[in-house]
Short mmCIF file of the C-alpha atoms (twelve columns), coordinates in Angstrom:
data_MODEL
# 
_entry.id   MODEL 
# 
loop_
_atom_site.group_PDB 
_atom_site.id 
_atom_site.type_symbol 
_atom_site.label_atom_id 
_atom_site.label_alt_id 
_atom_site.label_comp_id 
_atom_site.label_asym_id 
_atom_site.label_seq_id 
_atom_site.Cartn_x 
_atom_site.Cartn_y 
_atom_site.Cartn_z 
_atom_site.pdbx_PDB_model_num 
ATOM 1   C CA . UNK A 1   33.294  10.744  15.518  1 
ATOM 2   C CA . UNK A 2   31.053  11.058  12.679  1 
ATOM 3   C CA . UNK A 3   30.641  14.428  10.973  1 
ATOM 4   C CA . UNK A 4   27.516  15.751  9.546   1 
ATOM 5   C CA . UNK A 5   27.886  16.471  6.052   1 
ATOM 6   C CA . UNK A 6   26.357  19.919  4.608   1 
ATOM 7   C CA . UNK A 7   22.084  19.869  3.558   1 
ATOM 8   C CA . UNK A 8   20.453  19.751  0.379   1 
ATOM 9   C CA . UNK A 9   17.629  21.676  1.657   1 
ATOM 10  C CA . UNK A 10  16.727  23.990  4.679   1 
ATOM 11  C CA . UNK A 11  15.379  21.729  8.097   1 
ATOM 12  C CA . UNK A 12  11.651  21.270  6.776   1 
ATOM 13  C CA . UNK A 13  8.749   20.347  9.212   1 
ATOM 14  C CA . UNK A 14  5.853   17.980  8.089   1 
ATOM 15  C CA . UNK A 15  2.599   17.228  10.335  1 
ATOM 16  C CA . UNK A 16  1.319   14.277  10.012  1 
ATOM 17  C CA . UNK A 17  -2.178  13.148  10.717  1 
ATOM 18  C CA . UNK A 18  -2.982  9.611   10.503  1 
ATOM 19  C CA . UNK A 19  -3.998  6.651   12.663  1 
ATOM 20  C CA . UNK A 20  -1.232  4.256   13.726  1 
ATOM 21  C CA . UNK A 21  -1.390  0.787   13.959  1 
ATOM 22  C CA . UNK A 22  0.952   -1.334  15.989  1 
ATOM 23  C CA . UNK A 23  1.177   -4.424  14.219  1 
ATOM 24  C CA . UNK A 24  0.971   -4.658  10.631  1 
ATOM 25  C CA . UNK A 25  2.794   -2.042  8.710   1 
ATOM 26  C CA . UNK A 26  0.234   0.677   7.560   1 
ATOM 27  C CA . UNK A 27  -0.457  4.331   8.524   1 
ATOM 28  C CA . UNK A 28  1.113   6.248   10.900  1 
ATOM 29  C CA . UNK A 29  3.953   3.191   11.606  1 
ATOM 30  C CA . UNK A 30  5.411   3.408   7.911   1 
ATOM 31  C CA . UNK A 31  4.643   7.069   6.979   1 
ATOM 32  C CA . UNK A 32  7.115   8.142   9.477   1 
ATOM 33  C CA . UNK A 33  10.129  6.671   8.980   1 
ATOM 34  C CA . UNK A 34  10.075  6.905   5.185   1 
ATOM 35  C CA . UNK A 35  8.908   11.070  5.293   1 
ATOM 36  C CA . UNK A 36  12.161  10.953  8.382   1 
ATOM 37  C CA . UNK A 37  14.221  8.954   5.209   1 
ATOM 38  C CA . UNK A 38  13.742  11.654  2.860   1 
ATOM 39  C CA . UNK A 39  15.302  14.193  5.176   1 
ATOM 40  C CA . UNK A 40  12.417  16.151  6.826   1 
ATOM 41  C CA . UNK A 41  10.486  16.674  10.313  1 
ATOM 42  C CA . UNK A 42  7.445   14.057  10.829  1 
ATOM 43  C CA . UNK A 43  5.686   15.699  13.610  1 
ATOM 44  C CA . UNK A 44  2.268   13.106  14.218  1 
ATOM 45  C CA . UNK A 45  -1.082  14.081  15.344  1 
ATOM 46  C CA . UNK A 46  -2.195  10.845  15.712  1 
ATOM 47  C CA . UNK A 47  -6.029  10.276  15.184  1 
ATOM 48  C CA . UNK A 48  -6.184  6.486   16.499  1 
ATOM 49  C CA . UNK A 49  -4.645  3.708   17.968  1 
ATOM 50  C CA . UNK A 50  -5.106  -0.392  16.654  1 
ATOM 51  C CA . UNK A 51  -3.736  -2.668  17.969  1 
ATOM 52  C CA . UNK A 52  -3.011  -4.030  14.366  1 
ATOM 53  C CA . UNK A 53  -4.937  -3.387  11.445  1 
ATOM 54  C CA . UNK A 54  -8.323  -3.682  10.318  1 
ATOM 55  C CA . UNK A 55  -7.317  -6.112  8.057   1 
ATOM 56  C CA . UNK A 56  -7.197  -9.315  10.884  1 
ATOM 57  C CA . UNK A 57  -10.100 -10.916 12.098  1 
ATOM 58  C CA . UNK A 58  -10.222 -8.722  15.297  1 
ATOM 59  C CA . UNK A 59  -8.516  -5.249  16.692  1 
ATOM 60  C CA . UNK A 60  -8.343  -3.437  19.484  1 
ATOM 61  C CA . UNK A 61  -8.926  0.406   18.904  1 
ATOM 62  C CA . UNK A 62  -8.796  3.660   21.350  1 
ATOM 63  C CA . UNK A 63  -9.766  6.809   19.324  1 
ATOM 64  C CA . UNK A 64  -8.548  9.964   19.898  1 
ATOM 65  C CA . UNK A 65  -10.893 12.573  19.104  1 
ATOM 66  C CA . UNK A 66  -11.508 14.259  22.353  1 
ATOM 67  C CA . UNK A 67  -7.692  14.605  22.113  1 
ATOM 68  C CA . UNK A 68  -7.167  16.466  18.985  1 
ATOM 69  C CA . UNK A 69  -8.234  19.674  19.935  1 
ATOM 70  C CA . UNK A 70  -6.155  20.205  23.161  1 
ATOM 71  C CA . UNK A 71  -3.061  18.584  21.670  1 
ATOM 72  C CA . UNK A 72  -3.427  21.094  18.495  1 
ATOM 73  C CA . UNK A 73  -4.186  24.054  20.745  1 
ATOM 74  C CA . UNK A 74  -1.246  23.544  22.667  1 
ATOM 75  C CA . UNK A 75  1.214   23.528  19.385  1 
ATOM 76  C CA . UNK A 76  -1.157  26.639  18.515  1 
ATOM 77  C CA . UNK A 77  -0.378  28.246  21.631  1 
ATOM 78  C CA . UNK A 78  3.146   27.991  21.231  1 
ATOM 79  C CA . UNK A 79  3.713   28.852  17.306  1 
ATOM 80  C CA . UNK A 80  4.701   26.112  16.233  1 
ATOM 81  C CA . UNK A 81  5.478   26.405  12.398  1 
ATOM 82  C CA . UNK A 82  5.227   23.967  9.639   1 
ATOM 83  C CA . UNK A 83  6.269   23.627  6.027   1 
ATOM 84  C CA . UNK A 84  2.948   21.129  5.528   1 
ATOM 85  C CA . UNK A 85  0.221   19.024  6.553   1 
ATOM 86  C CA . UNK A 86  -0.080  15.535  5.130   1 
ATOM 87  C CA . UNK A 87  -3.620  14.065  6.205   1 
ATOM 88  C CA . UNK A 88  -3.968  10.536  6.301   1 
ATOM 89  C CA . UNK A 89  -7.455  8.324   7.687   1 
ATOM 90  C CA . UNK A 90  -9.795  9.893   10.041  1 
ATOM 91  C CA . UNK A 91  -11.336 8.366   12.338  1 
ATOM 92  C CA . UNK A 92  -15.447 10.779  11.837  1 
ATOM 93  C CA . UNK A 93  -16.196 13.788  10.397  1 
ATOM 94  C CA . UNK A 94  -15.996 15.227  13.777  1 
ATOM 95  C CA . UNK A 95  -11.681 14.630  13.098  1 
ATOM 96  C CA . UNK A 96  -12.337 16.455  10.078  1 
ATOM 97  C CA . UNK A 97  -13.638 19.456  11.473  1 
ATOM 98  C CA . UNK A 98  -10.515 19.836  14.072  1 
ATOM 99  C CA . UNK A 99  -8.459  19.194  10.923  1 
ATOM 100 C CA . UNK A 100 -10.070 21.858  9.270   1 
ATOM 101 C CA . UNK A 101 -9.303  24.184  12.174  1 
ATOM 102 C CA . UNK A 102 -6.017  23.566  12.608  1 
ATOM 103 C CA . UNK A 103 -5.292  23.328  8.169   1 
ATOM 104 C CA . UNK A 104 -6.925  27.380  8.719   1 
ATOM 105 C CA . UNK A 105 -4.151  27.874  11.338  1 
ATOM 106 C CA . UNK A 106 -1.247  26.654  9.060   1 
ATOM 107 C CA . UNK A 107 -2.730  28.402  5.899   1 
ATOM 108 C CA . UNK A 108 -1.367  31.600  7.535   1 
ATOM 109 C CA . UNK A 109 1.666   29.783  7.308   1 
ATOM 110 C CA . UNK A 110 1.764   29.132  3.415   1 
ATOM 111 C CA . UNK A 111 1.866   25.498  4.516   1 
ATOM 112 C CA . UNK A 112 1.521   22.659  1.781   1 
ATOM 113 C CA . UNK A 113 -1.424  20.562  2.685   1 
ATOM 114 C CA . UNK A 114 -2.167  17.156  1.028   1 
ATOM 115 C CA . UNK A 115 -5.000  14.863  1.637   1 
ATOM 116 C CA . UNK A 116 -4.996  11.363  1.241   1 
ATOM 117 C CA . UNK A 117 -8.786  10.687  1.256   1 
ATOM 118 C CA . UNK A 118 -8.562  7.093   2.713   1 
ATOM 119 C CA . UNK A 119 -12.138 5.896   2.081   1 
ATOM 120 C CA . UNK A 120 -12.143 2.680   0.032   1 
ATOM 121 C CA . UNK A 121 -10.350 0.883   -2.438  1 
ATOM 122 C CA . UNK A 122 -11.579 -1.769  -5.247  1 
ATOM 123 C CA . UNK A 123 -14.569 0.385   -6.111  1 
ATOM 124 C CA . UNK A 124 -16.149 -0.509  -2.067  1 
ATOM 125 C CA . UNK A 125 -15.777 1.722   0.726   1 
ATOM 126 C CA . UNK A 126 -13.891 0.385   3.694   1 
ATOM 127 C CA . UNK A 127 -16.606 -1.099  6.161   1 
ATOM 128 C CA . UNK A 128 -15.365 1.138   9.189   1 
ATOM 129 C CA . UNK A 129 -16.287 4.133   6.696   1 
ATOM 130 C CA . UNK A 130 -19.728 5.483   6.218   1 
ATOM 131 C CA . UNK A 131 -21.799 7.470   2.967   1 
ATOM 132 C CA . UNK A 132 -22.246 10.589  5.679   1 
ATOM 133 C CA . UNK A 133 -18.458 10.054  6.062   1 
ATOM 134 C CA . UNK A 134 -17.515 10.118  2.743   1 
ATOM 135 C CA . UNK A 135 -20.393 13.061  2.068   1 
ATOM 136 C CA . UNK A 136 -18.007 14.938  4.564   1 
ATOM 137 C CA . UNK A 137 -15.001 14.289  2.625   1 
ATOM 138 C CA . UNK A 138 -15.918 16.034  -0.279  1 
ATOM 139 C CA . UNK A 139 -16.257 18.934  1.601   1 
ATOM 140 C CA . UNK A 140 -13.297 18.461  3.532   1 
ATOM 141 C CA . UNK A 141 -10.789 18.322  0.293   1 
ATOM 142 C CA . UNK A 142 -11.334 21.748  -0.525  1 
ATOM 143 C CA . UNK A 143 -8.513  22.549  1.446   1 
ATOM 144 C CA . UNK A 144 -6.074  20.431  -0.337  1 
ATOM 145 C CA . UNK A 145 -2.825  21.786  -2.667  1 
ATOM 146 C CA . UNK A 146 -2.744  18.132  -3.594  1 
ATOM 147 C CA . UNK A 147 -5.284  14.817  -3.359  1 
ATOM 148 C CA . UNK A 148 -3.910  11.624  -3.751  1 
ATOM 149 C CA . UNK A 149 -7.152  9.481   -3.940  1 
ATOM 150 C CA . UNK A 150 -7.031  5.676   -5.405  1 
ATOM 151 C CA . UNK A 151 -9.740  5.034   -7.914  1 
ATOM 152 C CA . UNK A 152 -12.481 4.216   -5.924  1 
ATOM 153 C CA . UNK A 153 -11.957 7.019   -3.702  1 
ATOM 154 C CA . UNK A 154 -11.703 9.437   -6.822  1 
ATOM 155 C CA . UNK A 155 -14.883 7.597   -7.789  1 
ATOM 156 C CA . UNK A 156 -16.679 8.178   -4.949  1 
ATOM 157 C CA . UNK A 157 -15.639 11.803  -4.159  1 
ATOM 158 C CA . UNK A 158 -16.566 12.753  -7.572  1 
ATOM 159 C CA . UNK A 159 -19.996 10.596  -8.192  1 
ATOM 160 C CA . UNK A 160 -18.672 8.848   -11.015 1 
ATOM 161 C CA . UNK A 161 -19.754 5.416   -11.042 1 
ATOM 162 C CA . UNK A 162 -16.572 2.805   -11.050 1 
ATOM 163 C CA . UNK A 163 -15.200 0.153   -12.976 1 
ATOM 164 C CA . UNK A 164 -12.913 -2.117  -13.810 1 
ATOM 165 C CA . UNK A 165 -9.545  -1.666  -16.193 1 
ATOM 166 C CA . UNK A 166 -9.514  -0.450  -18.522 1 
ATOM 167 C CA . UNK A 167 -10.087 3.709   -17.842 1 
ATOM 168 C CA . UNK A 168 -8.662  5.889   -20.784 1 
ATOM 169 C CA . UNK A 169 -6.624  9.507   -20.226 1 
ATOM 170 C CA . UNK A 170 -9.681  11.117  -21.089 1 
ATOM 171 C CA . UNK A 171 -12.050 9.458   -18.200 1 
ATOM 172 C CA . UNK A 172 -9.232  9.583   -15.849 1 
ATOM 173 C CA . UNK A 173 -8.655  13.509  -16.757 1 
ATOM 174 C CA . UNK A 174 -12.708 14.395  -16.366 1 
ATOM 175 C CA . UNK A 175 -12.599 12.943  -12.985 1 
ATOM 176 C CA . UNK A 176 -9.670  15.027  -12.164 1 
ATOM 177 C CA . UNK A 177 -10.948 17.765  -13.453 1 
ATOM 178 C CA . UNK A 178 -14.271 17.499  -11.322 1 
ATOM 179 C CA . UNK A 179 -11.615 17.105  -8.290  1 
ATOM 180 C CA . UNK A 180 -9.791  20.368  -9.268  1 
ATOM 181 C CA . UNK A 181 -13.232 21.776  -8.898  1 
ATOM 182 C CA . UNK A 182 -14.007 20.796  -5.547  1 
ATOM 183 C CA . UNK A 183 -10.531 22.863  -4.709  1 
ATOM 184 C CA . UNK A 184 -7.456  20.867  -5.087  1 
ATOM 185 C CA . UNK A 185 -5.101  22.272  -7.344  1 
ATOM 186 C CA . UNK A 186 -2.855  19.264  -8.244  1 
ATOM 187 C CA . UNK A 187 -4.179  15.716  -8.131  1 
ATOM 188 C CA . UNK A 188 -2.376  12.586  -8.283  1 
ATOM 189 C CA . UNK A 189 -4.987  9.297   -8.792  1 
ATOM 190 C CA . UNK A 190 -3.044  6.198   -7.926  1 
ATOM 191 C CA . UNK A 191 -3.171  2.331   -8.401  1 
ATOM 192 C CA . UNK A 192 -4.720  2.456   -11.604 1 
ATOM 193 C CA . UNK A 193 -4.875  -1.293  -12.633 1 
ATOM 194 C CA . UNK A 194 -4.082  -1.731  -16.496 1 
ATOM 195 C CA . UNK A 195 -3.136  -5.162  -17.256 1 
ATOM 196 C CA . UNK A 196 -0.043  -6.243  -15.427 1 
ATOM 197 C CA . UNK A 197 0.611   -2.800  -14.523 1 
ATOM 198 C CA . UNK A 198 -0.257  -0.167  -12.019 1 
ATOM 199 C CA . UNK A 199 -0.826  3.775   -13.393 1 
ATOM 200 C CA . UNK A 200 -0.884  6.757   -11.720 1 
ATOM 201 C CA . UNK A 201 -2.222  9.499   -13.613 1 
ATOM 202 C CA . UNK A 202 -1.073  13.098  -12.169 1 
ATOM 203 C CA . UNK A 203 -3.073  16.210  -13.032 1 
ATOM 204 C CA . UNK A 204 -1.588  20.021  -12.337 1 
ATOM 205 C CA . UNK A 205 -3.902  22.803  -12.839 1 
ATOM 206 C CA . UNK A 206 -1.104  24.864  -14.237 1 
ATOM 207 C CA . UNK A 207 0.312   22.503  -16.085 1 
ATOM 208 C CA . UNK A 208 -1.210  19.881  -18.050 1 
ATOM 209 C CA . UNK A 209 -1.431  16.000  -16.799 1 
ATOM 210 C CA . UNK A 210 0.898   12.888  -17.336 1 
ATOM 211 C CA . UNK A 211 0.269   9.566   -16.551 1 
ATOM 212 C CA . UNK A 212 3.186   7.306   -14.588 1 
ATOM 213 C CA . UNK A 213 3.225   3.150   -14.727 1 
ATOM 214 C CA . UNK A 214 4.907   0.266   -13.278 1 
ATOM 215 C CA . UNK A 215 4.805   -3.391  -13.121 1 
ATOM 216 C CA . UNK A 216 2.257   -5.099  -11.136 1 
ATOM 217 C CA . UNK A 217 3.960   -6.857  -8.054  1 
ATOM 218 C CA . UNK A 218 1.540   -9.564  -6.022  1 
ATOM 219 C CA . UNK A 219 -2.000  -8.629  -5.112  1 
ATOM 220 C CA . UNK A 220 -1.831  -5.709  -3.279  1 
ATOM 221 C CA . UNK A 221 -0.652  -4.887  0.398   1 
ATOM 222 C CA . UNK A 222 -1.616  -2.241  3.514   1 
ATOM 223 C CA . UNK A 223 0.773   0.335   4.038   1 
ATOM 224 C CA . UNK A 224 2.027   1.548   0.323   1 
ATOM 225 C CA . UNK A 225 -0.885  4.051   0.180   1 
ATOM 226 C CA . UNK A 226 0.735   5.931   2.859   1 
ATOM 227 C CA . UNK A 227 4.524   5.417   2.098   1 
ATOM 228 C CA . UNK A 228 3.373   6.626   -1.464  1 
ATOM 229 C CA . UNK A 229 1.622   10.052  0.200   1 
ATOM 230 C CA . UNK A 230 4.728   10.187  2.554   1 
ATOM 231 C CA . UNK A 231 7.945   10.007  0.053   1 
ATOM 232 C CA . UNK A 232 5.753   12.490  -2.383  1 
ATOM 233 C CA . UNK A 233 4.534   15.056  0.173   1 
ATOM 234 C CA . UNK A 234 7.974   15.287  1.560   1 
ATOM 235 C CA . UNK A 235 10.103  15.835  -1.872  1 
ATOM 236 C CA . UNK A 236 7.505   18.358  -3.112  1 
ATOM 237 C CA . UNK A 237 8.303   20.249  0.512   1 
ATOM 238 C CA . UNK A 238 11.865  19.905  -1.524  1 
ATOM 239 C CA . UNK A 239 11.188  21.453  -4.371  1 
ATOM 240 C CA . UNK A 240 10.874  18.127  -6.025  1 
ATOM 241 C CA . UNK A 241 8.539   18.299  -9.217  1 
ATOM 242 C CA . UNK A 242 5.284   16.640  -8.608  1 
ATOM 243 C CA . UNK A 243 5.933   13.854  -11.875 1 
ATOM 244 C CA . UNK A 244 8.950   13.115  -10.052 1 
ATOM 245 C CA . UNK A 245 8.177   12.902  -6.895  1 
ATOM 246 C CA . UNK A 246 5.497   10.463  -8.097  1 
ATOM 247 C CA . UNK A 247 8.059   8.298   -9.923  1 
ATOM 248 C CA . UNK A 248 10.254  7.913   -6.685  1 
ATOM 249 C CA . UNK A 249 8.039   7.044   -4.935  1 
ATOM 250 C CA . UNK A 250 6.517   4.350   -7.291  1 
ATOM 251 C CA . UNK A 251 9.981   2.674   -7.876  1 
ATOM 252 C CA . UNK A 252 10.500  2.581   -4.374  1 
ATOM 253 C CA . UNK A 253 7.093   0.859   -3.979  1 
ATOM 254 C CA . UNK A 254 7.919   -1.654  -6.787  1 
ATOM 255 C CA . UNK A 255 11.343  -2.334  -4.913  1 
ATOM 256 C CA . UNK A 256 10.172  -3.428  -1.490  1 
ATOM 257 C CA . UNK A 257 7.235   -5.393  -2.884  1 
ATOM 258 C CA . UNK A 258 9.642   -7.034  -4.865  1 
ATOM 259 C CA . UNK A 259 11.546  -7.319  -1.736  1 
ATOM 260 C CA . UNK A 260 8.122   -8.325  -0.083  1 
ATOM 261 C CA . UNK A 261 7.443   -11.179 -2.196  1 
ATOM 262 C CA . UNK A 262 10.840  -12.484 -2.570  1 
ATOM 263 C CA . UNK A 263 10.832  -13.234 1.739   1 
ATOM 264 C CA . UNK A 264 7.360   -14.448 1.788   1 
ATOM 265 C CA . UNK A 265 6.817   -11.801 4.143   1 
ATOM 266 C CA . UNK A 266 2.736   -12.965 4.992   1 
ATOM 267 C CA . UNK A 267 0.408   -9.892  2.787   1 
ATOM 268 C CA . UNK A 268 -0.911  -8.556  6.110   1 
ATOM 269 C CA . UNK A 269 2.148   -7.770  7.512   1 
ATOM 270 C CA . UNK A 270 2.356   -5.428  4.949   1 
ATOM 271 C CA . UNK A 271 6.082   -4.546  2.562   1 
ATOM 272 C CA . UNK A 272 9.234   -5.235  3.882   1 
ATOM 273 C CA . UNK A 273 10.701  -1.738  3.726   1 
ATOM 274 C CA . UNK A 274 13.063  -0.890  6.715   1 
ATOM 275 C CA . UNK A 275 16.201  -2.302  4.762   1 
ATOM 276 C CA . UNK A 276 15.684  0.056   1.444   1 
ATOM 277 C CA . UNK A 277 15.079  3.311   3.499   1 
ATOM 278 C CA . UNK A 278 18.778  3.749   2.203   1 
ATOM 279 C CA . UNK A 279 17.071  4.899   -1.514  1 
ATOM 280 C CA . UNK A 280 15.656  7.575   0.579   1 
ATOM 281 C CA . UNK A 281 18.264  9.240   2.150   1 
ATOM 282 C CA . UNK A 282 20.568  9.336   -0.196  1 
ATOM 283 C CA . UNK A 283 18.135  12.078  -2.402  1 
# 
């Protein structure tokens, strides 16, 4: 019989709002077990289903819009509590609107909310995402304690045109600033290419801003944008500070790339992570 050993926190509960994907590591598939790894609730409200990702030639998809508002009313209808809200991709910016209903309902609650404005990456937007879509957004992140936007997306939301490397503390801090404006408090911008290495650059209205690095591993793969949102969320729910909740997360990122690389695991199959969920738990 194994016994359970006494915990480092109270039982925390997380919704999570994200598509999920059934082949190819991304979304909904990896956020779950790594926010479950670092010892809290992952309760979905699942926005989509693929088949795999958008990233093979073809996909099968089922949205699930006419389904958010009855499944949300129901966990209305019953109280159910929770500690935060960690928004991943939506599907229109009729998702956002339920979103926004239900983010009112858990604002009662003190809840953390973070947004993870999943729009585009290497200064393009996704082509399943629209300008009226992202026009939404910016709207939408108002109710946000903290954004995690890449570049591009912190480009976009913010009107400032992109480039490439490199970006210097001050340009990186007047887009965060603008950002702070539109009503998150704390904003972390990630996968900041400089050279061989990635930067994140974390800005807290209370508190200043920092920037975090690490190596460059491979190209880039699906899936780390939401393990990223999902370690960090889930240690600031811990009392984690934001800087190093940002620099967990990043290391564990570098690891199962690393990891990734070393196995030839094909790039749209996303990181090998399931063996190094181990870091996690042990926090």
């Amino acid at each position: 019989m194994i016994e359970h050993t006494a915990l480092k926190h109270k039982p925390l509960k997380l919704a999570v709002v994200n598509d999920m994907a059934g082949y190819g590591r991304c979304s909904m598939a990896v956020a779950l077990p790594v926010i479950s790894a670092c010892g809290v609730q992952a309760c979905p409200i699942p926005t989509s289903i693929y088949s795999n990702h958008t990233g093979y030639p073809e996909h099968f998809v089922t949205d699930l819009t006419k389904t958010l508002t009855p499944y949300l009313n129901i966990w209305k209808k019953q109280a159910f509590s929770f500690d935060g809200l960690l928004c991943g991709f939506l599907n229109s910016h009729i998702q956002m609107d339920v979103i926004s209903d239900f983010i009112s309902y858990l604002e009662k609650q003190n809840s953390l909310i973070v947004i993870d404005p999943v729009m585009g990456d290497h200064g393009k937007l996704y082509r399943m995402v629209s300008k009226d879509y992202s026009d939404h957004m910016k709207r939408f992140i108002r109710h946000a304690t903290l954004l995690t936007p890449n570049l591009t997306e912190a480009c976009l939301l913010t009107d400032t045109v992109y480039k490439e490397s490199p970006w210097s503390e001050q340009e990186l801090c007047a887009i965060a600033e603008k950002l702070n404006r539109m009503g998150p408090e704390n904003i972390v911008i990630t996968g900041i290419e400089n050279q061989d290495k990635l930067v994140n650059f974390i800005y807290e209205a209370n508190s200043g801003h920092c920037l975090h690095q690490v190596t460059q591993i491979g190209n880039g793969r699906h899936g780390t944008g939401d393990i990223f949102s999902g370690i960090v969320t889930s240690l600031i729910l811990r009392n984690f500070a934001l800087k190093d909740a940002v620099k967990i997360a990043s290391d564990f990122i570098v690891t199962i790339l690393e990891a990734s690389e070393s196995y030839q695991i094909p790039s749209a199959e996303g990181v090998l992570f399931e063996p190094y969920l181990g870091m996690l738990t042990g926090l």
